[in-house]
C-alpha positions as CSV (number, residue, x, y, z in Angstrom):
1,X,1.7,-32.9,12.8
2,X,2.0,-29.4,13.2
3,X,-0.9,-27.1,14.6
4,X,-2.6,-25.7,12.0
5,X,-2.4,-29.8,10.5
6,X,-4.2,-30.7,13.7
7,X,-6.5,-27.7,13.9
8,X,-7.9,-28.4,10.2
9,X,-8.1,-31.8,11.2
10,X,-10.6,-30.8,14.6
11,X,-12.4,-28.3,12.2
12,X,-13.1,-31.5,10.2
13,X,-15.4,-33.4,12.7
14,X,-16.4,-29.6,14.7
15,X,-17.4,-27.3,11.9
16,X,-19.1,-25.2,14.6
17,X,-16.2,-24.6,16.4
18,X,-13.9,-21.2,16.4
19,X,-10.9,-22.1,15.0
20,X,-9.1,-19.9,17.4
21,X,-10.9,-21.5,20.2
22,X,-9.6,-25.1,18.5
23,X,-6.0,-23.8,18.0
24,X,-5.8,-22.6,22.0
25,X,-7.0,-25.8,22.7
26,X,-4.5,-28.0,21.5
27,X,-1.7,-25.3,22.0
28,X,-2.7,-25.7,25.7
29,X,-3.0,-29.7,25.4
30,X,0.4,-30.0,23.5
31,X,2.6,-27.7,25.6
32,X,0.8,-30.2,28.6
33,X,2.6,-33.2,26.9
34,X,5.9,-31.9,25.6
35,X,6.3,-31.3,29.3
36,X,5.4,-34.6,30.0
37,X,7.4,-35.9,27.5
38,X,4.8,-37.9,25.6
39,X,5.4,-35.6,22.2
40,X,8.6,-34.3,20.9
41,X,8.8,-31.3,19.0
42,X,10.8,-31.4,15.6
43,X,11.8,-28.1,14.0
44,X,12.3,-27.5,10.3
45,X,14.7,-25.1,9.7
46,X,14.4,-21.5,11.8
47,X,10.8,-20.8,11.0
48,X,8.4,-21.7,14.1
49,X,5.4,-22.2,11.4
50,X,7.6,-25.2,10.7
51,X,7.5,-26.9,14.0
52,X,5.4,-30.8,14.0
53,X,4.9,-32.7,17.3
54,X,4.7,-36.7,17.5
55,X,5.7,-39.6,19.5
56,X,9.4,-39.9,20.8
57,X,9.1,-43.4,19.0
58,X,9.1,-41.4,16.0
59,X,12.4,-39.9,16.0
60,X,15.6,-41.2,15.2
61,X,19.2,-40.9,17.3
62,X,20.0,-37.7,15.6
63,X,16.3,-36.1,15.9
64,X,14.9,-36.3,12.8
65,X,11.7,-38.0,12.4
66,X,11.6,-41.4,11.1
67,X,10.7,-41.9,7.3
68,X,7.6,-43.7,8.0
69,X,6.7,-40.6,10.6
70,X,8.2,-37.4,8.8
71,X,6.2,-34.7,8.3
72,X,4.1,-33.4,5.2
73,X,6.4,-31.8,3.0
74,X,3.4,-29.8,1.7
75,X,3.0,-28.5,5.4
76,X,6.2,-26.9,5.2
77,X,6.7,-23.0,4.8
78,X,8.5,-21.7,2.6
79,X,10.1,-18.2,3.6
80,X,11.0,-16.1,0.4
81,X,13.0,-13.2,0.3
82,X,12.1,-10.1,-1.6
83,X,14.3,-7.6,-3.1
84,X,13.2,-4.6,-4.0
């Protein structure tokens, strides 16, 4: 899941809360754990808006995430280019 996945998911049950409050929250809680080693970050492509955390079970020998774990293709940014 990727941030903003898991801060819609918190607004969900807390309403009430900031949602900048919730997003410092887990920021804090997830860079806790990819230090520890308990999540494992998984980048798609070179935008950081396209960056999802799981389980190290999740992954596969070359680092991609496992099709049973991948990541919502609809979470995925697009970056367009414009010419002008």
């Amino acid at each position: 899941m990727s941030i903003n996945e898991m801060t819609s998911l918190v607004m969900e049950f807390e309403p009430k809360s900031k949602v900048e409050e919730v997003k410092a929250s887990l920021s804090s809680a997830k860079n806790i754990l990819l230090k520890d080693g308990s999540i494992v970050k998984v980048q798609v492509g070179t935008n950081n808006s396209n960056t999802f955390y799981g389980s190290p079970t999740w992954i596969d020998e070359q680092g991609f995430p496992l099709p049973e774990h991948k990541y919502s293709d609809d979470a995925v940014q697009l970056k367009t280019k414009i010419v002008i």
